[in-house]
PDB file of N, CA, C and O in Angstrom, chain B, residues numbered from 101:
ATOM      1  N   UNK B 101      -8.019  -1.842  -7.182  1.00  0.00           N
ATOM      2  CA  UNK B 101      -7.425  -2.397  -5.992  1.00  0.00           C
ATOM      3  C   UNK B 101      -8.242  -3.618  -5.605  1.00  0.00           C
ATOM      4  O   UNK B 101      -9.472  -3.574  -5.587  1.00  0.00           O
ATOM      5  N   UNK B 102      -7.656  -4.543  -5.342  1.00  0.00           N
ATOM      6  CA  UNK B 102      -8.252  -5.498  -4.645  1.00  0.00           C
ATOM      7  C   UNK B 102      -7.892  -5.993  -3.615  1.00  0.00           C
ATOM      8  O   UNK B 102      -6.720  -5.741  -3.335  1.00  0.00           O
ATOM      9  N   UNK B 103      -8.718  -6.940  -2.544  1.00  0.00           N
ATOM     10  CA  UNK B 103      -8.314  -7.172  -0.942  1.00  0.00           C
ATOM     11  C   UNK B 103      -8.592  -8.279  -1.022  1.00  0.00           C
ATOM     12  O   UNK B 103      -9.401  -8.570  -1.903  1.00  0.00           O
ATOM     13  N   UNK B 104      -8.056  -9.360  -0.160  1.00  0.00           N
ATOM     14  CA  UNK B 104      -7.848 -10.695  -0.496  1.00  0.00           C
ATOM     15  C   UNK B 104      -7.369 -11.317   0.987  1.00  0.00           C
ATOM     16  O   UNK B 104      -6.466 -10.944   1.735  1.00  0.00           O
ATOM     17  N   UNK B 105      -8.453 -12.549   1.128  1.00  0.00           N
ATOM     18  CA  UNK B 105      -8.392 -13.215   2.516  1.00  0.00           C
ATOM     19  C   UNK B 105      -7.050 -14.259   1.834  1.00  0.00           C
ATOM     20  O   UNK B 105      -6.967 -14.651   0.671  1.00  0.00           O
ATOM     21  N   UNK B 106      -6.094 -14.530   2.968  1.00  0.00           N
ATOM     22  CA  UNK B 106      -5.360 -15.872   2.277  1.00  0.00           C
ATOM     23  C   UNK B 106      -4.782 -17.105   3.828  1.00  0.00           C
ATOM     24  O   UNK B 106      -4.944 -16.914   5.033  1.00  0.00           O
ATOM     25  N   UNK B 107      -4.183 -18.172   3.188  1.00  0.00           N
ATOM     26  CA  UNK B 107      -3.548 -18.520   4.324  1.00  0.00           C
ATOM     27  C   UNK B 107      -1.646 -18.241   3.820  1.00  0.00           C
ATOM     28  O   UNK B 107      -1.216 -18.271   2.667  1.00  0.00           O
ATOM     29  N   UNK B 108      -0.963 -18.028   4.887  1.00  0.00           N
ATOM     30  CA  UNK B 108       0.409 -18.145   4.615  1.00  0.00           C
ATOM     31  C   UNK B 108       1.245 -19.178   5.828  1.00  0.00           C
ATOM     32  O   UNK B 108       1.171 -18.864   7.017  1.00  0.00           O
ATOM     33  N   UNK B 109       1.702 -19.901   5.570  1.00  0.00           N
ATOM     34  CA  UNK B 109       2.164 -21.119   6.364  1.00  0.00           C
ATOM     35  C   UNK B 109       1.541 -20.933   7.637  1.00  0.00           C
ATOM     36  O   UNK B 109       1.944 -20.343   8.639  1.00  0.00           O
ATOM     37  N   UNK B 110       0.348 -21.624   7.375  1.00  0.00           N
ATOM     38  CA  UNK B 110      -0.769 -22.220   7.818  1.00  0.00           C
ATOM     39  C   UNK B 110      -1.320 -21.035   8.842  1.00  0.00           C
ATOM     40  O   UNK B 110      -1.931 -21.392   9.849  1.00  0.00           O
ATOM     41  N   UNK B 111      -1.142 -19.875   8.630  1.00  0.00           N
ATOM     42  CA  UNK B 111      -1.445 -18.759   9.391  1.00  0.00           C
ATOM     43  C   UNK B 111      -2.564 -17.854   8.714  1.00  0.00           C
ATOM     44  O   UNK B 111      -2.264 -17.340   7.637  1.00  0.00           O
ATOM     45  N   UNK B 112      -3.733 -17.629   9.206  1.00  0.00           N
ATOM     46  CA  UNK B 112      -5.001 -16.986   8.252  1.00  0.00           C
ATOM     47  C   UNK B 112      -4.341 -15.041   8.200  1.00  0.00           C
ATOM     48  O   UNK B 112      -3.889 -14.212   8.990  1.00  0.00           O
ATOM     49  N   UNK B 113      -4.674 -15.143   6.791  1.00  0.00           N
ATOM     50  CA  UNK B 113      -3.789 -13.299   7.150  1.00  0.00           C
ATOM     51  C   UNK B 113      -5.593 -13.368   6.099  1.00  0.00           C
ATOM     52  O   UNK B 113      -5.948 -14.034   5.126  1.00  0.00           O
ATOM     53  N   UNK B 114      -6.352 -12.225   7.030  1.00  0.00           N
ATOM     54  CA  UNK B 114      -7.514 -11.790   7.272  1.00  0.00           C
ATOM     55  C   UNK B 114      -8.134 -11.325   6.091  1.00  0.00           C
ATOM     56  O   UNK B 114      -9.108 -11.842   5.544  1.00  0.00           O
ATOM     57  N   UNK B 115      -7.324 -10.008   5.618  1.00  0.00           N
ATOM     58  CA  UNK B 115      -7.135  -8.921   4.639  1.00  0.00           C
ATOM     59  C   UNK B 115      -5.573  -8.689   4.221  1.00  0.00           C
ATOM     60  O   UNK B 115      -4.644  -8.596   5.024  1.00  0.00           O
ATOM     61  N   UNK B 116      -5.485  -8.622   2.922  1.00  0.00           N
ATOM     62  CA  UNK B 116      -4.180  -8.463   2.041  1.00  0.00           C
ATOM     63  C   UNK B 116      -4.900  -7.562   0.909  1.00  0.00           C
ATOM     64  O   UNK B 116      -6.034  -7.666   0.443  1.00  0.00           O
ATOM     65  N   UNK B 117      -3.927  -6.696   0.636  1.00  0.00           N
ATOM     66  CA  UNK B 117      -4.274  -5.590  -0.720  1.00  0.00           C
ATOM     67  C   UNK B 117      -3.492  -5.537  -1.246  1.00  0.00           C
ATOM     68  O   UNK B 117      -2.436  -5.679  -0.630  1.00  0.00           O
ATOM     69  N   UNK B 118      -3.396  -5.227  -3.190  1.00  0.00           N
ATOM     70  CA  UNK B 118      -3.013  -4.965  -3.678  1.00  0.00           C
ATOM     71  C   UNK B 118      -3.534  -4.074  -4.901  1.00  0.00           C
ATOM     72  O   UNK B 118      -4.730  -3.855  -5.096  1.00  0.00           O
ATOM     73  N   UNK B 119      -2.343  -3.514  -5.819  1.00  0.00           N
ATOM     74  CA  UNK B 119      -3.157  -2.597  -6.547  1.00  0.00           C
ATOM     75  C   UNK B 119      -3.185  -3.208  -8.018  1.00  0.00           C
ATOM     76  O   UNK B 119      -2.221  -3.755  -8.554  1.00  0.00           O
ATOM     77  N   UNK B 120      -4.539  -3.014  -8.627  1.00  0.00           N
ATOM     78  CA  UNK B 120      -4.394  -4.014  -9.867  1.00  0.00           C
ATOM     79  C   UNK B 120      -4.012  -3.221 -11.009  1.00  0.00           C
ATOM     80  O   UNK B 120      -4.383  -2.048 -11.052  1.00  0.00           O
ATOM     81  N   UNK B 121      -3.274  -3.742 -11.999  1.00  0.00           N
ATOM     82  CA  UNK B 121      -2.821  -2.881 -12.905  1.00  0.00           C
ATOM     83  C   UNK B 121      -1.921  -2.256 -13.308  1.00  0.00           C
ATOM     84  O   UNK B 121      -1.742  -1.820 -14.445  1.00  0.00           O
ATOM     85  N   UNK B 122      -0.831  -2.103 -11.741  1.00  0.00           N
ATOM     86  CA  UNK B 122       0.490  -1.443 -11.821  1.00  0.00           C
ATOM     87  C   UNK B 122       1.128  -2.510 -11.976  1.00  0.00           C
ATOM     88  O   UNK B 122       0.713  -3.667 -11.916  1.00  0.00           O
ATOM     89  N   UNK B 123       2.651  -1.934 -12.276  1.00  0.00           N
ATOM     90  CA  UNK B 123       3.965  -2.778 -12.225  1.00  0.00           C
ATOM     91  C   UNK B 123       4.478  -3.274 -11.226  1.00  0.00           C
ATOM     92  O   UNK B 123       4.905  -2.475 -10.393  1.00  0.00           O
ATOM     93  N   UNK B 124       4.585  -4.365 -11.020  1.00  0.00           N
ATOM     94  CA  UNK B 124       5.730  -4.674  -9.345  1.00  0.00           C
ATOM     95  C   UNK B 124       6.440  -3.622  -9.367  1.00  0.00           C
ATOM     96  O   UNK B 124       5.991  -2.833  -8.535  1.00  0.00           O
ATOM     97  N   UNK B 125       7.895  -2.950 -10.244  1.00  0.00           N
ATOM     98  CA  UNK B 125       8.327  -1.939 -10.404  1.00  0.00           C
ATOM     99  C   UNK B 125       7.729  -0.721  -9.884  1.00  0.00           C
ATOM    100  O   UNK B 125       8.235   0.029  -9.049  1.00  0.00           O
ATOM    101  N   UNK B 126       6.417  -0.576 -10.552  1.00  0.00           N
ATOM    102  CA  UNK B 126       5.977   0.605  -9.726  1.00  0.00           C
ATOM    103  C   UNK B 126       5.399   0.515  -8.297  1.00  0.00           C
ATOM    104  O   UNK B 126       5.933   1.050  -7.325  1.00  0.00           O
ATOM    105  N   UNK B 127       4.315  -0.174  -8.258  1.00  0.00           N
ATOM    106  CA  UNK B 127       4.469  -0.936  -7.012  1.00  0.00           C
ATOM    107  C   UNK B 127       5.903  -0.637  -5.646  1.00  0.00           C
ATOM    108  O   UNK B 127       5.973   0.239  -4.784  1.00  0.00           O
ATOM    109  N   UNK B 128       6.659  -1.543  -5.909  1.00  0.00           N
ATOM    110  CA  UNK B 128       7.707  -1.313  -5.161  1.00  0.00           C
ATOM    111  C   UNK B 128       8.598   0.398  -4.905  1.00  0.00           C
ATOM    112  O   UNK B 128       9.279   0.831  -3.975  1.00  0.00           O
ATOM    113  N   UNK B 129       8.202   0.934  -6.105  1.00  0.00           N
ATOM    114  CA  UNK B 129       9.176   2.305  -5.850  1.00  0.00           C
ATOM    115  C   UNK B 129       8.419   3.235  -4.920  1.00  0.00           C
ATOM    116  O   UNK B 129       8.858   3.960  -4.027  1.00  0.00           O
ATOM    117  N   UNK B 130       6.764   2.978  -5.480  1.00  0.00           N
ATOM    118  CA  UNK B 130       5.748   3.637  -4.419  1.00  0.00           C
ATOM    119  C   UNK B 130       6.121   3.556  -3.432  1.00  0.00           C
ATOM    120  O   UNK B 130       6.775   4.494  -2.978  1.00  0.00           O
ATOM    121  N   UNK B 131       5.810   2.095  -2.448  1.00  0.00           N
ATOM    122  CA  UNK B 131       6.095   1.717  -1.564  1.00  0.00           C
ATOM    123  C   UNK B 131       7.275   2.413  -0.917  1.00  0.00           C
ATOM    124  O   UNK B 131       7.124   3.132   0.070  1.00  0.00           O
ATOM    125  N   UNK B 132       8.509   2.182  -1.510  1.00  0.00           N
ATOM    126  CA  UNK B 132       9.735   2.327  -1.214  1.00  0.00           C
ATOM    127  C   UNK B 132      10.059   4.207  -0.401  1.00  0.00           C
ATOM    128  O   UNK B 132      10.736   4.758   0.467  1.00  0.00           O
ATOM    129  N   UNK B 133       8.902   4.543  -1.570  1.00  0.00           N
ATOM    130  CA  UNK B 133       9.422   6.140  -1.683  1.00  0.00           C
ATOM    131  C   UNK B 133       8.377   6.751  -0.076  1.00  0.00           C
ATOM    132  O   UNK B 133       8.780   7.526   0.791  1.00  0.00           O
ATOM    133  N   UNK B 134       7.116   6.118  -0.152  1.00  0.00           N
ATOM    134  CA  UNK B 134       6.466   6.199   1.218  1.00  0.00           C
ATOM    135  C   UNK B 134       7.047   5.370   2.313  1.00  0.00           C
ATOM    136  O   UNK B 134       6.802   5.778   3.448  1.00  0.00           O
ATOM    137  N   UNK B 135       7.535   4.639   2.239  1.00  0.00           N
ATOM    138  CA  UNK B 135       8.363   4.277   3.536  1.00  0.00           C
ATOM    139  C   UNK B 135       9.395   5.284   3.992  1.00  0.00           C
ATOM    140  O   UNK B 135       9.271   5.754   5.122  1.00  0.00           O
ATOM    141  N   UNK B 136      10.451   5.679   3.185  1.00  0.00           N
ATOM    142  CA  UNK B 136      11.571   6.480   2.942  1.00  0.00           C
ATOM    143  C   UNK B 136      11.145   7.700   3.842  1.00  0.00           C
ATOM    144  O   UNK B 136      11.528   7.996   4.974  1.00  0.00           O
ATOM    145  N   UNK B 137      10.012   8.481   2.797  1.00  0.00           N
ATOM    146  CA  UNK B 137       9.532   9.953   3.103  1.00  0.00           C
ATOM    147  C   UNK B 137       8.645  10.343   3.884  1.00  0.00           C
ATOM    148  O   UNK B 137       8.315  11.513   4.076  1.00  0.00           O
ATOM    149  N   UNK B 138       8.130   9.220   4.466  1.00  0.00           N
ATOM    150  CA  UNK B 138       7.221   9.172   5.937  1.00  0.00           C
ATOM    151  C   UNK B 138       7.580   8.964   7.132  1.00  0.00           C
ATOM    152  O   UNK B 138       6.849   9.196   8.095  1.00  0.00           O
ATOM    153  N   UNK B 139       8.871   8.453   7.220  1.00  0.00           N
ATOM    154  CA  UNK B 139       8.997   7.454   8.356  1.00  0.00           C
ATOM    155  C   UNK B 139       8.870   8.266   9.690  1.00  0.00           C
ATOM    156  O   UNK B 139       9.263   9.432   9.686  1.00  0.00           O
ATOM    157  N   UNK B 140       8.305   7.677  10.921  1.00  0.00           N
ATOM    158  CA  UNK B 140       8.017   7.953  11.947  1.00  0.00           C
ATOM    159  C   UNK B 140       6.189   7.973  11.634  1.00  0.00           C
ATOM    160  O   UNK B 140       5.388   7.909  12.566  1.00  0.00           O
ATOM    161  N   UNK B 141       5.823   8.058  10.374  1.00  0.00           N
ATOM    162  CA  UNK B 141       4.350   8.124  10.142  1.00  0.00           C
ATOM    163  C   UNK B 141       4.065   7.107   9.232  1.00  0.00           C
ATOM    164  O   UNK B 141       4.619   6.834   8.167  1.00  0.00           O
ATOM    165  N   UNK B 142       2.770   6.390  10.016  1.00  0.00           N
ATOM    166  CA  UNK B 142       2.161   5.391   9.021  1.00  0.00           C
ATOM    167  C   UNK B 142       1.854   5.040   7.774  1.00  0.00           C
ATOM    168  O   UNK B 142       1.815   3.947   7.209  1.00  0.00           O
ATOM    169  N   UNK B 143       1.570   6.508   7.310  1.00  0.00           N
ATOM    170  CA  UNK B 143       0.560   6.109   5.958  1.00  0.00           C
ATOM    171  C   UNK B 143       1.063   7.624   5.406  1.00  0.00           C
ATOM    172  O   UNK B 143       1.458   8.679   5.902  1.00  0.00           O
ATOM    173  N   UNK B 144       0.737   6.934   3.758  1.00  0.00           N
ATOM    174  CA  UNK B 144       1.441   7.888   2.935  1.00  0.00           C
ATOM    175  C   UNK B 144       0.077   8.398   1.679  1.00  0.00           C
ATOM    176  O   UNK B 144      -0.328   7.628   0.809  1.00  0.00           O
ATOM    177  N   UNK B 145      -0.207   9.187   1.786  1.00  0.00           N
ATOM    178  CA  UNK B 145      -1.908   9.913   0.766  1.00  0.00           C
ATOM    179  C   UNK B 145      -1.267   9.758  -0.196  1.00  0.00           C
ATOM    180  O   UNK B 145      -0.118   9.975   0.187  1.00  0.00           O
ATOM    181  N   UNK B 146      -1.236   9.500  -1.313  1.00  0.00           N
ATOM    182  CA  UNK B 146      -1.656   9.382  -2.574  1.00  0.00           C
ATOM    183  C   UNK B 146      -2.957   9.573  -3.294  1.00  0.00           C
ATOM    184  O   UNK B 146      -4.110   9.637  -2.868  1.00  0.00           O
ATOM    185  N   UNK B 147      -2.331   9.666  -4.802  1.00  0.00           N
ATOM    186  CA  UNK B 147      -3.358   9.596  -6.173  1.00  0.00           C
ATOM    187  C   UNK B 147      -3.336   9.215  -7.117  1.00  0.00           C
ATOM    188  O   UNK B 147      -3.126  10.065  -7.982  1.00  0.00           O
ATOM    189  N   UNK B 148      -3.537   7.639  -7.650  1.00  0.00           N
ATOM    190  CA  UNK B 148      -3.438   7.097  -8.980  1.00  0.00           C
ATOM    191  C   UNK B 148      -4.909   7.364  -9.736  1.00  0.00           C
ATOM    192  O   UNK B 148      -6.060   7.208  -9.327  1.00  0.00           O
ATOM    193  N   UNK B 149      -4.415   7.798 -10.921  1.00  0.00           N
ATOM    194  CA  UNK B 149      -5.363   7.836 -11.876  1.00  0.00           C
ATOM    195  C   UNK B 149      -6.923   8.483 -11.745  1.00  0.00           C
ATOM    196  O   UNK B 149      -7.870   8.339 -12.519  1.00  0.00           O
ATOM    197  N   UNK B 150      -6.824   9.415 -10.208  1.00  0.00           N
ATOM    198  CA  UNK B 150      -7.523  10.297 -10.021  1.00  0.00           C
ATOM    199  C   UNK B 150      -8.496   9.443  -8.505  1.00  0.00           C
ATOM    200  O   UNK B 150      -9.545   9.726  -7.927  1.00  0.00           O
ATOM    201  N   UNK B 151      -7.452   8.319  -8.343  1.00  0.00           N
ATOM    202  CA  UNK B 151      -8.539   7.686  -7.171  1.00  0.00           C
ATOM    203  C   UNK B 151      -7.285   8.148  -5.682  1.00  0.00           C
ATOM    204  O   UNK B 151      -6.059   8.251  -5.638  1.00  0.00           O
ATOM    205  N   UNK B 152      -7.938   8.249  -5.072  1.00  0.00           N
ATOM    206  CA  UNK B 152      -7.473   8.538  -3.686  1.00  0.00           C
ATOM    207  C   UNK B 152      -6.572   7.015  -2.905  1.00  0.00           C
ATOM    208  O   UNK B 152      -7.147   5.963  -3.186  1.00  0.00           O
ATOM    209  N   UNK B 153      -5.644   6.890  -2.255  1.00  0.00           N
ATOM    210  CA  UNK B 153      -5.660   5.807  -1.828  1.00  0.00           C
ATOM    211  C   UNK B 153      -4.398   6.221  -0.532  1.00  0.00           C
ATOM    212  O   UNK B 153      -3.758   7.259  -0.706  1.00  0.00           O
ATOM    213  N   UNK B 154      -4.132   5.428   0.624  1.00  0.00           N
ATOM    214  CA  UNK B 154      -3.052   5.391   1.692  1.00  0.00           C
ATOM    215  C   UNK B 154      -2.397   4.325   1.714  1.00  0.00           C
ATOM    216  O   UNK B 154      -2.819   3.179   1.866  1.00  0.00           O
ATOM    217  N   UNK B 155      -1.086   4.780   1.522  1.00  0.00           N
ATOM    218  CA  UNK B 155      -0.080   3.758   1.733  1.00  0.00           C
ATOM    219  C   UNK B 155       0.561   3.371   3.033  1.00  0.00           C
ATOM    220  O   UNK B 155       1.648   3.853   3.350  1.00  0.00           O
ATOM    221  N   UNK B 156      -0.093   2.496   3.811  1.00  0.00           N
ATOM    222  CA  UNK B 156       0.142   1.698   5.594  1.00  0.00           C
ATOM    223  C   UNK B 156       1.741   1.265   5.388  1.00  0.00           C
ATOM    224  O   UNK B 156       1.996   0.535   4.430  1.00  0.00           O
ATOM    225  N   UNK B 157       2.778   1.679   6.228  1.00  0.00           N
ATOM    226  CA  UNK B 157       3.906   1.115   6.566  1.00  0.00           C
ATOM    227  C   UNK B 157       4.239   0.664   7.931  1.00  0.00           C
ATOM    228  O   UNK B 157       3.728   1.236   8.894  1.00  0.00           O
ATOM    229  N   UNK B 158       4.872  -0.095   8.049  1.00  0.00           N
ATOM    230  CA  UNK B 158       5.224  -0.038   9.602  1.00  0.00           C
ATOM    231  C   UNK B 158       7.152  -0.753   9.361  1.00  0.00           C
ATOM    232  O   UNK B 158       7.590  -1.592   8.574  1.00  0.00           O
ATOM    233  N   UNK B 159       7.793   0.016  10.372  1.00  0.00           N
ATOM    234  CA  UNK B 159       9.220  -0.642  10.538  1.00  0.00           C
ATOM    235  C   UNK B 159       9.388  -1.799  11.393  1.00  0.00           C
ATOM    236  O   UNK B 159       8.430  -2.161  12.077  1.00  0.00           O
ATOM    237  N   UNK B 160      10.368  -2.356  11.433  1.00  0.00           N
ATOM    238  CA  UNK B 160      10.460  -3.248  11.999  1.00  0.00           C
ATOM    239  C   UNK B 160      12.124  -3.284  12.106  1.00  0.00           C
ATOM    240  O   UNK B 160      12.753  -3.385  11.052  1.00  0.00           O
ATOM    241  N   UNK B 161      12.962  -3.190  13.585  1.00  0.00           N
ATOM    242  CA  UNK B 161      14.076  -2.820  13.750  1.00  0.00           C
ATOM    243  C   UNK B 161      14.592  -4.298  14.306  1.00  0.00           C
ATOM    244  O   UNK B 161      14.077  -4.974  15.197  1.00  0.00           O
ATOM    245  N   UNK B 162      15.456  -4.513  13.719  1.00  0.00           N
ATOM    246  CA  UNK B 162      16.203  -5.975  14.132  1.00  0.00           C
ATOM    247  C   UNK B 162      17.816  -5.922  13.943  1.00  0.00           C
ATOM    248  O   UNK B 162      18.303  -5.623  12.853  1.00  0.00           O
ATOM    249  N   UNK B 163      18.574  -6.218  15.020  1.00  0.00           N
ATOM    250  CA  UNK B 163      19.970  -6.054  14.863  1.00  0.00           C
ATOM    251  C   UNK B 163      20.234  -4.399  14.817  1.00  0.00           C
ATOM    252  O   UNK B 163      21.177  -4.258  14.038  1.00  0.00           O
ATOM    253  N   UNK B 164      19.780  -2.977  15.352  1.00  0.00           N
ATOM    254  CA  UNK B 164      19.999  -2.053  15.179  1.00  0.00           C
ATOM    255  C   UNK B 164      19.646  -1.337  13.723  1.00  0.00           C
ATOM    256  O   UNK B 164      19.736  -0.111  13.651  1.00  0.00           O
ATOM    257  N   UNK B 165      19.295  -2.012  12.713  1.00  0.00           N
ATOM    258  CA  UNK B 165      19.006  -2.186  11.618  1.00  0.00           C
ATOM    259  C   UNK B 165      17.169  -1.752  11.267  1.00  0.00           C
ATOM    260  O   UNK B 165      16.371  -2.572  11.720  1.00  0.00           O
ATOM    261  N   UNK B 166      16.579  -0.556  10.521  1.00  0.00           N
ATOM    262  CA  UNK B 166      15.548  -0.631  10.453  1.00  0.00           C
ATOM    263  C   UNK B 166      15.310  -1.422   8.703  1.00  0.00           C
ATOM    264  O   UNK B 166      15.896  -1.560   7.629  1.00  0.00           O
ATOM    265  N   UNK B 167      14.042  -1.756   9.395  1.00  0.00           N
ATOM    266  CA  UNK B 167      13.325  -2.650   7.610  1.00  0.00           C
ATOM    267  C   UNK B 167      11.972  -2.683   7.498  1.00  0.00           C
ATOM    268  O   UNK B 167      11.321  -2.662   8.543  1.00  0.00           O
ATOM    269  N   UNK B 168      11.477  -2.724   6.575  1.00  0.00           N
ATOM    270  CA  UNK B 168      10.090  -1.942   6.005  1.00  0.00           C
ATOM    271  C   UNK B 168       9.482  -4.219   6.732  1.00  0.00           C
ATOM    272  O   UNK B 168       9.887  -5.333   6.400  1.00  0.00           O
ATOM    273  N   UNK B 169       8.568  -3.788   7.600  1.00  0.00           N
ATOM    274  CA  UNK B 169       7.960  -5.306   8.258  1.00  0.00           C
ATOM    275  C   UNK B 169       6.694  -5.366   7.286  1.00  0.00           C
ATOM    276  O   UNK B 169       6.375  -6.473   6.853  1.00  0.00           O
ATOM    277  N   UNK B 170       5.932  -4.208   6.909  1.00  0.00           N
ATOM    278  CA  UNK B 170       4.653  -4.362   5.962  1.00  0.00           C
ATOM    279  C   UNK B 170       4.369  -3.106   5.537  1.00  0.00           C
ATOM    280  O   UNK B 170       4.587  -1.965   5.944  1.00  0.00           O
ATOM    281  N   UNK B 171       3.744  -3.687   4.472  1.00  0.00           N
ATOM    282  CA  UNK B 171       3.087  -1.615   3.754  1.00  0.00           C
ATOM    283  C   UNK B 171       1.989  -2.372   2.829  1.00  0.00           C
ATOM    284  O   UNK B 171       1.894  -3.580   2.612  1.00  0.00           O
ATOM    285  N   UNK B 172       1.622  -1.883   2.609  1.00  0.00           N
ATOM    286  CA  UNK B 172       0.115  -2.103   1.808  1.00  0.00           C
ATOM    287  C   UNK B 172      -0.657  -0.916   1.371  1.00  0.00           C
ATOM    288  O   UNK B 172      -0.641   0.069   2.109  1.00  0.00           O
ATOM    289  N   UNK B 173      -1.336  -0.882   0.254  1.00  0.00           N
ATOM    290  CA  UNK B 173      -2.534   0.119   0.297  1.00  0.00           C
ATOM    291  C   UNK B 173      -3.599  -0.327   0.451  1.00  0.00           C
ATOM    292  O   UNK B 173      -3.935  -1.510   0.412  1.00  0.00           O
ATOM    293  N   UNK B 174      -4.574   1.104   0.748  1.00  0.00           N
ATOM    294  CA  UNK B 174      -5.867   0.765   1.331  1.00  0.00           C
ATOM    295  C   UNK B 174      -6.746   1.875   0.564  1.00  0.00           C
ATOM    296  O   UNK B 174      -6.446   3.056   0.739  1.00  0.00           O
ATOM    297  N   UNK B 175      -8.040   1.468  -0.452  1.00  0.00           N
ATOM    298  CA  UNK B 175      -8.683   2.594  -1.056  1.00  0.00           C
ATOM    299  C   UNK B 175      -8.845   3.910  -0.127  1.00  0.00           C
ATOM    300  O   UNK B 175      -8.641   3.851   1.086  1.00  0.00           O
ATOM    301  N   UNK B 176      -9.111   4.744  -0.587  1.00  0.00           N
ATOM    302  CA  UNK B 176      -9.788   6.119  -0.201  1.00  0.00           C
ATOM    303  C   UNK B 176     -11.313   6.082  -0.800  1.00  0.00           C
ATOM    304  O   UNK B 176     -11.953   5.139  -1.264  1.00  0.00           O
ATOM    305  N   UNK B 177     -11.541   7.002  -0.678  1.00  0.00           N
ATOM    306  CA  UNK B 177     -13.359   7.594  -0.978  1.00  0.00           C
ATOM    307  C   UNK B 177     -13.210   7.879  -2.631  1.00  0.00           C
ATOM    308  O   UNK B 177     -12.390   8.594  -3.207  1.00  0.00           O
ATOM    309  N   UNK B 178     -14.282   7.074  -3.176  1.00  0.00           N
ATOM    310  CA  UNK B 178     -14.411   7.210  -4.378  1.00  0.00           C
ATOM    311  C   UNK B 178     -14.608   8.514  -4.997  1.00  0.00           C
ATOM    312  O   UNK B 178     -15.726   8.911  -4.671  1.00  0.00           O
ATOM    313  N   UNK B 179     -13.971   9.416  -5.800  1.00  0.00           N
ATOM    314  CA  UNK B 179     -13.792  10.698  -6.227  1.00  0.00           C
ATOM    315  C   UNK B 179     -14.910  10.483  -7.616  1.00  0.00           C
ATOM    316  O   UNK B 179     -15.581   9.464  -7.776  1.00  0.00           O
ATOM    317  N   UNK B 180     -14.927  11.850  -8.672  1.00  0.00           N
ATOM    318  CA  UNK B 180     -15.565  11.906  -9.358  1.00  0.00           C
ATOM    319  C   UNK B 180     -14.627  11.883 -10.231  1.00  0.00           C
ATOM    320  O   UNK B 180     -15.002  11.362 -11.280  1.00  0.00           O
ATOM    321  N   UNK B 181     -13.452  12.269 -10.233  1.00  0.00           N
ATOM    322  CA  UNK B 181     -12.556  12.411 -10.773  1.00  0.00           C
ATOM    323  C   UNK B 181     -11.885  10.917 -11.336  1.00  0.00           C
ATOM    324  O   UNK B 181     -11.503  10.543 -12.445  1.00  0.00           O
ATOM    325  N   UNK B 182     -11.959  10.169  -9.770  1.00  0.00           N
ATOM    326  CA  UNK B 182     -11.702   8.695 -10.756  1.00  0.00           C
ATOM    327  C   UNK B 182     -12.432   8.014 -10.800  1.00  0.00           C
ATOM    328  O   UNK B 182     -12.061   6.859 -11.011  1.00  0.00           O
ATOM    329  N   UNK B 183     -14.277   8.331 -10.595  1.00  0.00           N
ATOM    330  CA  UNK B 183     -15.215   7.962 -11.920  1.00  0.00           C
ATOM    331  C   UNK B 183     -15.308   7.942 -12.937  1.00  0.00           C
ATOM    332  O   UNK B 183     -15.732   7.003 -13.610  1.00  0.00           O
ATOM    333  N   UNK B 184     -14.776   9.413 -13.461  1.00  0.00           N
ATOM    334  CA  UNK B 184     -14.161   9.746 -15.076  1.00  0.00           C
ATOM    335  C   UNK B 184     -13.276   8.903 -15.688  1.00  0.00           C
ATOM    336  O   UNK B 184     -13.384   8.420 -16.816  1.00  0.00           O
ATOM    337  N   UNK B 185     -12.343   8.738 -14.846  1.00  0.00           N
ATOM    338  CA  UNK B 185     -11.053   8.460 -15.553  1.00  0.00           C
ATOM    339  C   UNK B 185     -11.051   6.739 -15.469  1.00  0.00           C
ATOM    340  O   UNK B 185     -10.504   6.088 -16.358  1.00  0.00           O
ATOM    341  N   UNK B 186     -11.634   6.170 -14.458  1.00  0.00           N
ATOM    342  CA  UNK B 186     -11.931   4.652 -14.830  1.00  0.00           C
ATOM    343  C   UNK B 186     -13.625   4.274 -15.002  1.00  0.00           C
ATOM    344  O   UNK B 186     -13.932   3.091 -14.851  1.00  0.00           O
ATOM    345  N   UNK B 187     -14.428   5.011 -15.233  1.00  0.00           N
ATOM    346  CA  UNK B 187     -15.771   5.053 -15.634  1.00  0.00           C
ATOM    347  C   UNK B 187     -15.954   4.569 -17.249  1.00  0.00           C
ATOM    348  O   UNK B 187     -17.072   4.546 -17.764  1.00  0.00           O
TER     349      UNK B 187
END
């Protein structure tokens, strides 16, 4: 995973994450499937490859209409498990 200061039309966004290694594809279905199966709750626990991590959503309702406004992941606590497995 990596976290990343950037500017986006001309606006400083602080912290940005992403996960290195996956597919946009997967990526997006993650996302998709923790937005879906959480909603009313922020964050979705997960486990890739034995590392811990939370998936942050928030809605954003416009026109009566809900829509995913941001989601991101954010590491968890380094396991031993995915010491092994990316060690």
């Amino acid at each position: 995973m990596a976290a990343v200061k950037f500017t986006w039309m001309n606006e400083l966004k602080r912290s940005g994450s992403f996960v290195i290694g996956s597919s946009p594809e997967f990526d997006l279905a993650l996302y998709t499937l923790c937005f879906l199966s959480r909603r009313g709750r922020n964050t979705c626990d997960v486990q890739i490859d034995g590392c811990p991590m939370q998936i942050t959503s928030y809605e954003i309702v416009q026109q009566r209409k809900v829509f995913i406004g941001t989601i991101y992941p954010t590491a968890g606590r380094i396991t031993d498990a995915c010491r092994r497995y990316n060690g």
